[in-house]
C-alpha positions in Angstrom: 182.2 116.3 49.7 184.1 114.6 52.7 182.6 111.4 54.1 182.5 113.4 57.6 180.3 111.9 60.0 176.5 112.8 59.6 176.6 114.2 62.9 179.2 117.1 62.3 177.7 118.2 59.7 174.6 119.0 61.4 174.6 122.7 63.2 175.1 122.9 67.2 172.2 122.5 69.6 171.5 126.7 69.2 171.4 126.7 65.1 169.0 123.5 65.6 166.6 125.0 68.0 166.5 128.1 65.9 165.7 126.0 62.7 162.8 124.0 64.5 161.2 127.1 65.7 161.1 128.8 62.4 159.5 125.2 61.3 155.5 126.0 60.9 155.2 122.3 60.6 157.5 121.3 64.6 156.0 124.9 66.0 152.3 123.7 65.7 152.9 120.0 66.8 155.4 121.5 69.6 152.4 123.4 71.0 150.0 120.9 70.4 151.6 117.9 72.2 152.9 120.5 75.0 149.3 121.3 75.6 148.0 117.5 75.7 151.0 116.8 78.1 150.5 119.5 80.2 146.3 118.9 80.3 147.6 114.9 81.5 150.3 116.8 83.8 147.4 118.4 85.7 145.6 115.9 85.9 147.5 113.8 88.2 146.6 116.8 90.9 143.6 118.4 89.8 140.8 117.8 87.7 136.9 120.0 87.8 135.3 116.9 88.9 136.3 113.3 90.5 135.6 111.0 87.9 135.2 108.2 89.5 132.5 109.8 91.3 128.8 108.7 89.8 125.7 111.7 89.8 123.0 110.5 88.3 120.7 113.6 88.5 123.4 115.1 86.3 123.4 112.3 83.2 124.2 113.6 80.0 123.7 117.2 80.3 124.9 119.3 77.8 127.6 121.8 77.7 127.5 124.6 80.7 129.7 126.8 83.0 129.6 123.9 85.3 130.6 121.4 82.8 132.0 122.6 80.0 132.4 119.7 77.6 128.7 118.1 79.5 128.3 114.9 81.4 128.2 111.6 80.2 125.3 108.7 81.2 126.8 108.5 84.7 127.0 112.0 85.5 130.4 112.0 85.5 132.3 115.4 83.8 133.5 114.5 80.2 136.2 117.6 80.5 137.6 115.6 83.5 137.7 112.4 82.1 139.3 113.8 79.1 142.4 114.9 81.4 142.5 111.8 83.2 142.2 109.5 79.9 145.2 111.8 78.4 147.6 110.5 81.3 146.8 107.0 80.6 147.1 107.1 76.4 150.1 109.0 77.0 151.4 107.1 79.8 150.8 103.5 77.2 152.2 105.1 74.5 155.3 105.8 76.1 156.4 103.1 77.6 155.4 100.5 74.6 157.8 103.4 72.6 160.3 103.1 75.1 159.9 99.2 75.0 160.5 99.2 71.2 163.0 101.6 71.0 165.4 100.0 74.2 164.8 96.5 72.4 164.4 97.2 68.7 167.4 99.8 68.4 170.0 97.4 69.9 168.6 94.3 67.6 168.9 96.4 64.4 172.4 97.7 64.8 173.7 94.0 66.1 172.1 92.9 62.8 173.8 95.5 60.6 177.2 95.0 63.0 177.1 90.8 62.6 175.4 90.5 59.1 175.5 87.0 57.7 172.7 84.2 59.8 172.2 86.9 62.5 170.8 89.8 60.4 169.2 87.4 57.9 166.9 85.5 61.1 166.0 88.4 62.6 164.9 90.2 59.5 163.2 86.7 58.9 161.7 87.7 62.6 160.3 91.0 62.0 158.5 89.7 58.4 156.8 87.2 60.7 155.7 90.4 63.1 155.1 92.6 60.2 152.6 89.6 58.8 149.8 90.7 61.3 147.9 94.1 61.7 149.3 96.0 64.8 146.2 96.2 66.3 145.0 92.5 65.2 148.1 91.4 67.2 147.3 93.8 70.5 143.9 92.4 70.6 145.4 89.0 70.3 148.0 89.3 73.2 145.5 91.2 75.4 143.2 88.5 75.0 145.3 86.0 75.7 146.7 87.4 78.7 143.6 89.9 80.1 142.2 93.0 79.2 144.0 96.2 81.3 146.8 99.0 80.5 149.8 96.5 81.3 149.1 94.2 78.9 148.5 96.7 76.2 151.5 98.0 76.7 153.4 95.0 76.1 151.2 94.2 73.1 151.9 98.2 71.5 155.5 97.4 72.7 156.2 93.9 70.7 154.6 95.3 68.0 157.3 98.6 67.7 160.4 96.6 68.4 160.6 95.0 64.7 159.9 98.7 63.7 162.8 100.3 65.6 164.7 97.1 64.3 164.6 97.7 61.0 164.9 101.3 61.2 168.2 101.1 63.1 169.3 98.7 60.8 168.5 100.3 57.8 170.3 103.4 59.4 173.4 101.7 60.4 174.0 99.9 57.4 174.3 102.7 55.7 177.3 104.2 57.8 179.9 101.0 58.0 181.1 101.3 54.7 181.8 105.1 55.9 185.5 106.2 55.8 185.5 107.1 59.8 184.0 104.0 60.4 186.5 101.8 58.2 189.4 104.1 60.1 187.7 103.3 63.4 188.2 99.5 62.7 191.5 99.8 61.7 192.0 101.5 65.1 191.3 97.9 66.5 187.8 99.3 67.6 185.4 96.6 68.0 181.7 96.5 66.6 180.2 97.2 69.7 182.3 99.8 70.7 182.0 101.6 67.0 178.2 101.0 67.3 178.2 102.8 70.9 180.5 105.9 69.4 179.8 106.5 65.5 176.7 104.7 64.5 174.1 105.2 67.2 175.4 109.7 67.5 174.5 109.4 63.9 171.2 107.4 63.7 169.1 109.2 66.7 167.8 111.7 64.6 165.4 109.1 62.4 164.9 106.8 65.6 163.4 110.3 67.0 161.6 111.2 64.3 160.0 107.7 63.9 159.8 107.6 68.1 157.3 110.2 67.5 155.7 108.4 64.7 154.8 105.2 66.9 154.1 107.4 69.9 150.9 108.7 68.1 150.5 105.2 66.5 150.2 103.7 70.2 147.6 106.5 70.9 145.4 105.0 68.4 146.2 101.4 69.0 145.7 102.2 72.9 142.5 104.1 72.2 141.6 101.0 69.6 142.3 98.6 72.3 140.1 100.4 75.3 137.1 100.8 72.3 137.4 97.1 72.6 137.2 96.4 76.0 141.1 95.6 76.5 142.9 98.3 77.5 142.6 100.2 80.6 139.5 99.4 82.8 136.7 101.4 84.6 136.7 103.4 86.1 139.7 104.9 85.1 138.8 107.0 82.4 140.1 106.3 78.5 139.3 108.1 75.2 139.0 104.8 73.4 136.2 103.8 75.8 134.9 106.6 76.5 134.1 106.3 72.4 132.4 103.0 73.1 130.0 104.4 76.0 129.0 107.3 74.1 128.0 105.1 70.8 124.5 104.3 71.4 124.2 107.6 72.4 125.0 109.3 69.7 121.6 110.8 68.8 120.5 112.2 71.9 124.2 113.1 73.5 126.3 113.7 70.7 128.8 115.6 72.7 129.5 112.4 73.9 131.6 111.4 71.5 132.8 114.5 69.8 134.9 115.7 72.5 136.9 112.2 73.3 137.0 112.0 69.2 138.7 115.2 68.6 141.2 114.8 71.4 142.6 111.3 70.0 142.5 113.5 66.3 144.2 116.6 67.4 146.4 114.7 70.1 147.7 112.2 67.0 147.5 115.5 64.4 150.2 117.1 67.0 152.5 114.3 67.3 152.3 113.6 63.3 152.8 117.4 62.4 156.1 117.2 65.7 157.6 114.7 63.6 157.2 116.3 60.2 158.8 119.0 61.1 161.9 117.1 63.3 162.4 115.6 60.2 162.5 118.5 57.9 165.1 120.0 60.7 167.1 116.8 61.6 167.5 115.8 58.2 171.2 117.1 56.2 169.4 116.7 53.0 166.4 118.5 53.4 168.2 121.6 55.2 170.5 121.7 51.8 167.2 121.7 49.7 165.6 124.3 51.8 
């Protein structure tokens, strides 16, 4: 076998889609996480109900025509806070990935690129990071610096850039030594430029697959963080709190809870079974198995 780079070997954009859509695995998270996006897409210009609007003569009824998932001990429509609490978990998880990805990715491959002191302290870096819990650290930065969707964003966010770090790294290091990246250097390419042209094209395809991996990680750590009080605050809606309210309610409104409960599990079972199956498609190795 030719040490050809990764990403000629892999099929054209056609052959790819046509692999991830004979996938089981991507097909069922594709539709899954379409259907959560597109639920939070609506939201932002329709929902049944207002919910920030209180009716107490309609407190935790139960499931009906007019309110189809019930109402919780404000009156307020659970189905509509569901859509409205879907815009904000996505909307945290994305830009805490997007956060650790634009920082992470860049750190990594300038690690692998230098080697020596530079990758050596920031590896040093991210076992300091990797020391606490992800959510022990959010609740630490958010309650340092206020409860509200910002800041637990920035503390989902710190927490992925020593992931994205070390999987760049990881990924990078394993292509210098290639034979088109030694002739690249003996082009009188510099690291930067190498890194830019042969070993980022050849490393998105496990950043993507681990993008979606932390995306339904900061859906839990977002949901975690609002069941505590510190991510986003009433009224605007959240699944995590929304978990909180409906705890002491459990016996006599169980609906409550169930519905905000099996959004966060079906939301994260989408993106986890979405990355499965970009990894069983992205991957050279596993298509040659298969």
């Amino acid at each position: 076998m030719t040490d050809a780079p990764l990403h000629l070997e892999q099929p054209g954009w056609r052959s790819t889609l046509r692999l991830a859509f004979a996938n089981r695995s991507f097909m069922i998270g594709f539709v899954i996480t379409a259907l959560v996006a597109a639920m939070a897409l609506v939201s932002y210009v329709w929902t049944p109900y207002d919910v920030t609007h209180l009716i107490v003569a309609d407190r935790m009824k139960g499931l009906s025509a007019q309110h189809p998932f019930g109402t919780d001990h404000f009156g307020r429509d659970i189905l509509s806070m569901i859509m409205v609490g879907a815009r904000n978990s996505i909307a945290v998880a994305v830009v805490a990935v997007a956060v650790g990805m634009g920082i992470g990715v860049p750190l990594g491959c300038w690690a692998a690129a230098r080697g020596g002191w530079v990758d050596e302290t920031l590896m040093r870096f991210n076992d300091v990071v990797f020391a606490f819990p992800a959510l022990l650290s959010a609740v630490m930065i958010t309650a340092i610096f206020g409860p509200g969707a910002v800041n637990a964003i920035i503390a989902i966010g710190i927490f992925n850039i020593p992931v994205f770090a070390r999987v760049a790294r990881a990924g990078a290091l394993s292509l210098w030594p290639r034979e088109y990246v030694l002739a690249a250097r003996a082009a009188g390419k510099g690291k930067t430029l190498i890194t830019i042209e042969h070993i980022l094209p050849n490393i998105a395809s496990i950043l993507l697959v681990q993008g979606t991996i932390q995306f339904a990680l900061g859906i839990l750590a977002e949901a975690g963080l609002s069941y505590l009080g510190l991510g986003a605050q009433p009224p605007m809606p959240s699944w995590g709190r929304m978990l909180f309210d409906a705890q002491t309610r459990m016996m006599v409104a169980p609906h409550l809870a169930i519905f905000p409960g099996l959004a966060i599990v079906i939301t994260v079972l989408g993106l986890n079974l979405l990355g499965d199956g970009l990894r069983d498609v992205l991957d050279p190795r596993l298509r040659r198995q298969r």
